[in-house]
Phi, psi and omega in degrees: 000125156307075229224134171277136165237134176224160177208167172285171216270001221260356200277353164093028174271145189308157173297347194257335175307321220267294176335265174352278210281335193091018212284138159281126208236147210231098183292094146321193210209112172234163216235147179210106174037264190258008174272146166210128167272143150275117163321109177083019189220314194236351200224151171253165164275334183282315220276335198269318161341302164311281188318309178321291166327315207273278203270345197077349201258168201266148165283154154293176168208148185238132147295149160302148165272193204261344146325281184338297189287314185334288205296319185300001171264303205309309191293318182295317199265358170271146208102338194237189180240352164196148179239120188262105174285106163228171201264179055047119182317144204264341174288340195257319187209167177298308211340298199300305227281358166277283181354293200303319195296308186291334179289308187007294208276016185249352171092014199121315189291004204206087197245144206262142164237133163279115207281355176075339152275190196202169170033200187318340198269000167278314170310353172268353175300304204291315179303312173269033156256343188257331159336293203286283196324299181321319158291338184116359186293171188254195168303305188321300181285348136337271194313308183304300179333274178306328169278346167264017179272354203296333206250321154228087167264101163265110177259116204210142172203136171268150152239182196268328174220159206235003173314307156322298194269009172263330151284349184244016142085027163259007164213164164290148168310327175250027112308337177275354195268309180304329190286299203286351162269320196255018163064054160287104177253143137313147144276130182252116161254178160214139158217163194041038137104342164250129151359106172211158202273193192217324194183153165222151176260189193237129169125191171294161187297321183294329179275339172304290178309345165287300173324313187279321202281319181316302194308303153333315187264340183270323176306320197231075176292332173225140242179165205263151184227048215257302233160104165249176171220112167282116199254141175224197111247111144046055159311173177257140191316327167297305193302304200268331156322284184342291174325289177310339205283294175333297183302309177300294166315322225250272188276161163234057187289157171285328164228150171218089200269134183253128161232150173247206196241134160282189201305302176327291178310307176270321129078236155263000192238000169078164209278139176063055151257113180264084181235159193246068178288160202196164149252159190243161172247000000 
């Protein structure tokens, strides 16, 4: 059986993965006052930066409509015999539940997943949905396999500053006040498809990240050792060597792939946002 896996653009994989793998990617929407951008195809995290800097205001971001997913299945699944889409937490955006609406018109051929997640940790899904295919697996076992990792995923992130999530009406003014006089970062998780803060460290941002990978590793002793991702926007380069550098001493992955969060993703978490996502067991 012949099976496609695509996913939207929000799950953050590298241009050489999406290669690798084949993956088909279903471009989000980010809004910069009367312009809309496809996420990874006309917009940068830096363009989103710019606009900030520039206007004070945060972009909007948008799901595909359900045209939008129409035409992108008919184009994706010729050739194959079935294609598995996943989304972006169905908690976060309309994206799955457009999806959902669009596979209809495939008979069957065409199942949507709400990955429950957001960024690499909906992409660890996706990889290890193009694994199982790659093995021989059918659609079914595919789509059962991955919704039930769904529940351990760690998608974790520190950002360096909460201005982005304060503009997009995810922390309170006093909490963006309390971070910046006592040099706060959040641990950001998710469970059940939604955000939340978890902890916060205290000091500069590089002792914060010692701090989350210390924290990463005493929670999840045990863990897929398949593959993590270090996801970032646009660290300074020194920072994230540190990180790998860590994570690699620390964990025993096979692989430790850097990616960094498109345009969707930063967004809302702003410039020097870090997380070392992984699934646990």
């Amino acid at each position: 059986m012949k099976i496609k896996i695509t996913a939207d653009s929000t799950c953050d994989l590298s241009p050489e993965l999406i290669k690798k793998y084949n993956v088909g990617i279903m471009p989000l929407h980010v809004v910069l006052g009367d312009k809309t951008c496809r996420d990874g195809v006309d917009i940068t995290p830096q363009d989103i930066f710019e606009y900030v800097r520039k206007t004070g205001v945060l972009p909007k971001t948008a799901a595909g409509s359900v045209e939008e997913f129409k035409e992108f299945f008919l184009k994706e699944s010729e050739g194959y015999d079935a294609l598995i889409h996943f989304n972006i937490s169905s908690k976060a955006s309309s994206s799955h539940d457009n999806a959902v609406v669009a596979s209809k018109d495939f008979g069957g051929k065409v199942v949507a997943v709400d990955s429950l997640a957001l960024s690499t940790g909906q992409g660890l899904l996706v990889l290890k949905a193009c694994d199982l295919a790659a093995g021989g697996k059918s659609c079914e076992e595919i789509v059962k396999t991955t919704e039930a990792l769904r529940t351990k995923l760690n998608t974790s992130f520190v950002p360096d500053v909460l201005d982005y999530l304060h503009k997009g009406g995810r922390c309170s003014l006093a909490a963006l006040l309390g971070a910046k006089v006592l040099k706060l970062h959040p641990l950001i998780s998710m469970k059940d498809g939604q955000m939340y803060a978890k902890k916060k460290y205290a000091g500069g941002l590089e002792g914060c990240l010692k701090k989350y990978i210390k924290d990463l590793a005493a929670e999840y002793p045990h863990y897929d050792k398949t593959r993590c991702f270090i996801t970032h926007s646009c660290c300074e380069p020194p920072v994230v060597e540190e990180v790998k550098r860590i994570v690699k001493e620390t964990f025993d992955f096979n692989e430790i792939l850097e990616t960094k969060a498109g345009s969707v993703v930063t967004s809302h978490c702003g410039k020097n946002t870090l997380g070392v996502l992984f699934i646990f067991e």
